[in-house]
N, C-alpha and C positions, 0 to 999 in steps of 0.2 A: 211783554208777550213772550210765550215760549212751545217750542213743539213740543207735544208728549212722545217720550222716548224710554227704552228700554236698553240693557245693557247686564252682559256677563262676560265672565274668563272664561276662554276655552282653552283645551290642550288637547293635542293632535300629531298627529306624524301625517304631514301630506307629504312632503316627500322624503325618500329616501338621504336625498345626503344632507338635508338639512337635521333630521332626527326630530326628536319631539319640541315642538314649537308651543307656545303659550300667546295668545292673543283677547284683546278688548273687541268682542262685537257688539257693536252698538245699531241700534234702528229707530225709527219714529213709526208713531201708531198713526192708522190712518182712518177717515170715518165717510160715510158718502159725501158729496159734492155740493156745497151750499150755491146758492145762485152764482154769486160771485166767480167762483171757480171753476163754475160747469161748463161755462163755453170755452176754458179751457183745457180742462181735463175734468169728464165729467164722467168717472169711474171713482173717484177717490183723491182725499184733500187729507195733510197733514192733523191731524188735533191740536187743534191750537188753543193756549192755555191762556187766555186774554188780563185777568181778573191775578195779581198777587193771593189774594184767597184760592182761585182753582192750583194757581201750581203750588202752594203750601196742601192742600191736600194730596194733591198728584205725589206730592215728597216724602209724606208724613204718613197717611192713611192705610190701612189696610184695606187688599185690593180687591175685596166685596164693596170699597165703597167708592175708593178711585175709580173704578172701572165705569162708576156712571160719568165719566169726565166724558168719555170714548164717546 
């Protein structure tokens, strides 16, 4: 199993005395609330990638077709 997540370089100047900084922002996609999960947070649950077939697409796919994982 795995969450679906997303990830870029950023660079940035937040603060002054450190100067421009380079950072990995990473996040997990999130989809509404299966039974499961909704009596505990029932706004929004990780995408979870159950199947080695969905996260070989999630990895590999072009994301017209990954995004039906969401």
């Amino acid at each position: 199993m795995a969450f679906a997540g997303i990830w870029t370089n950023w660079t940035s100047e937040r603060k002054a005395k450190e100067g421009e900084v380079n950072a990995n922002l990473f996040a997990f996609l999130t989809c509404a609330s299966n039974l499961v999960v909704a009596p505990v947070h029932p706004k929004a649950m990780p995408v979870v990638l159950p199947t080695e077939r969905e996260l070989d697409l999630w990895l590999t796919t072009p994301w017209d077709e990954a995004k039906s994982l969401q």
